[in-house]
C-alpha positions as CSV (number, residue, x, y, z in Angstrom):
1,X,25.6,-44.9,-59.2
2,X,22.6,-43.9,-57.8
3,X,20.9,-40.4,-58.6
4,X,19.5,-39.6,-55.3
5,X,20.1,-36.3,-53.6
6,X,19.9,-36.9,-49.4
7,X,19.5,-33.7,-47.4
8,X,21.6,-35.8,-44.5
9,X,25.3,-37.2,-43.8
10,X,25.4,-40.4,-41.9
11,X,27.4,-39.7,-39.2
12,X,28.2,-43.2,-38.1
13,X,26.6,-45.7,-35.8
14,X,25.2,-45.2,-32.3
15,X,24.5,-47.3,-29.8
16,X,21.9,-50.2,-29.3
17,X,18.9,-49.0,-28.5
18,X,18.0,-49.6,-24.9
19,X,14.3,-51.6,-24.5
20,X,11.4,-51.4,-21.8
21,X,10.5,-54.8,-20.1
22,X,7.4,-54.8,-22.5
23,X,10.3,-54.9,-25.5
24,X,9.1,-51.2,-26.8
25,X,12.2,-49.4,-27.3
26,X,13.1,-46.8,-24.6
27,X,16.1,-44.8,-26.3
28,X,19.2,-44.8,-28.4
29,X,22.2,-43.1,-27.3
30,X,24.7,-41.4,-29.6
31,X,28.0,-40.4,-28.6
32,X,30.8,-37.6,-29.6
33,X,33.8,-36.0,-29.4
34,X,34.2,-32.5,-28.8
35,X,35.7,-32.2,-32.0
36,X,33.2,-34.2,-33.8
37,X,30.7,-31.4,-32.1
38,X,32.5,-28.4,-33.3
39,X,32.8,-29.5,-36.7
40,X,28.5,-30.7,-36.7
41,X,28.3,-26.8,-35.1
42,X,30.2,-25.0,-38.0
43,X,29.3,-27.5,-41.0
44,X,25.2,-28.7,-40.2
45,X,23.9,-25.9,-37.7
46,X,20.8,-24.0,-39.5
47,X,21.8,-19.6,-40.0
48,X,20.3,-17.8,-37.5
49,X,17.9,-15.2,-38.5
50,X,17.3,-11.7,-37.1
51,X,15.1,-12.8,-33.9
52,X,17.7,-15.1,-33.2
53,X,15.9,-18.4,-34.2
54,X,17.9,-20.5,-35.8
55,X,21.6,-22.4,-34.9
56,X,20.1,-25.8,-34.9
57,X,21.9,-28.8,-35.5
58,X,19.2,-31.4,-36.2
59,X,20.5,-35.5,-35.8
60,X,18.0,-38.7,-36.3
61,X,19.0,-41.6,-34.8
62,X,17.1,-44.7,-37.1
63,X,17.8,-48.4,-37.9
64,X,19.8,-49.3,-40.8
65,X,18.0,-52.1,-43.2
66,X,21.1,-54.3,-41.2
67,X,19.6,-54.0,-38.3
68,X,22.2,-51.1,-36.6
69,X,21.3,-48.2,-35.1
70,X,22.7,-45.4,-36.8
71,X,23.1,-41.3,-36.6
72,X,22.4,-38.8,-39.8
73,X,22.9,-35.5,-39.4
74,X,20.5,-33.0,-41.3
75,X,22.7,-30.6,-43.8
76,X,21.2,-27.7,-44.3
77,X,23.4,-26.5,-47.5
78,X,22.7,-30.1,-48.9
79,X,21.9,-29.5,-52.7
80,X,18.8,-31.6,-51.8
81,X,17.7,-29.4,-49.0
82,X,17.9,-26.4,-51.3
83,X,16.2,-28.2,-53.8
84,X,13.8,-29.2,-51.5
85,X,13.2,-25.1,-49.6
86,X,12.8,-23.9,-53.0
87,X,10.1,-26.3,-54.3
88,X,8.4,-25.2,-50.7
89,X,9.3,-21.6,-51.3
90,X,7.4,-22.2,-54.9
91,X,4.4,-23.9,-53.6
92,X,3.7,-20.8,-50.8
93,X,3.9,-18.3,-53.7
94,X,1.2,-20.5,-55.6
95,X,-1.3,-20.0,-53.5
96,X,-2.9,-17.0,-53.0
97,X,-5.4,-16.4,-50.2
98,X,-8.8,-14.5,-51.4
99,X,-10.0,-14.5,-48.1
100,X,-11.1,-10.8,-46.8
101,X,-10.3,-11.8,-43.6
């Protein structure tokens, strides 16, 4: 078993990627069901903050090493995502600006 924490779920494979004539890839599609949607909305979507920023549901498409095109879905209450905001959190305090202005 593997000891690596991943701040994403795989959601599942999308769709080939569609190519330019020049072979550079033009874009992936990814498709859902309105279900599927609602449960990404209450399960992945980033808390909202008090201006109001925030709600974000963030999803990668990327090539698996087979070759497939697949869909991960960041998860913002992923132990590695917390592990990772608090490292960051840690590294702001660290440094301290002596700067007058």
């Amino acid at each position: 078993m593997s000891d690596v924490k991943y701040d994403s779920v795989l959601v599942g494979y999308a769709e080939e990627p569609r190519y330019t004539e020049d072979g550079k890839i033009m874009g992936w599609g990814v498709r859902f069901k309105a279900h599927e949607l609602a449960e990404m909305a209450e399960k992945y979507a980033t808390p909202i903050n008090e201006q109001g920023q925030g709600g974000n549901v963030y999803l990668t498409l990327f090539p698996a090493k087979s070759g497939k095109s697949c869909c991960r879905c960041y998860d913002y209450n992923s132990e590695a995502a917390k592990e990772k905001r608090a490292a960051k959190e840690a590294a702001s305090e660290g440094v301290t600006n002596d700067l007058p202005f």
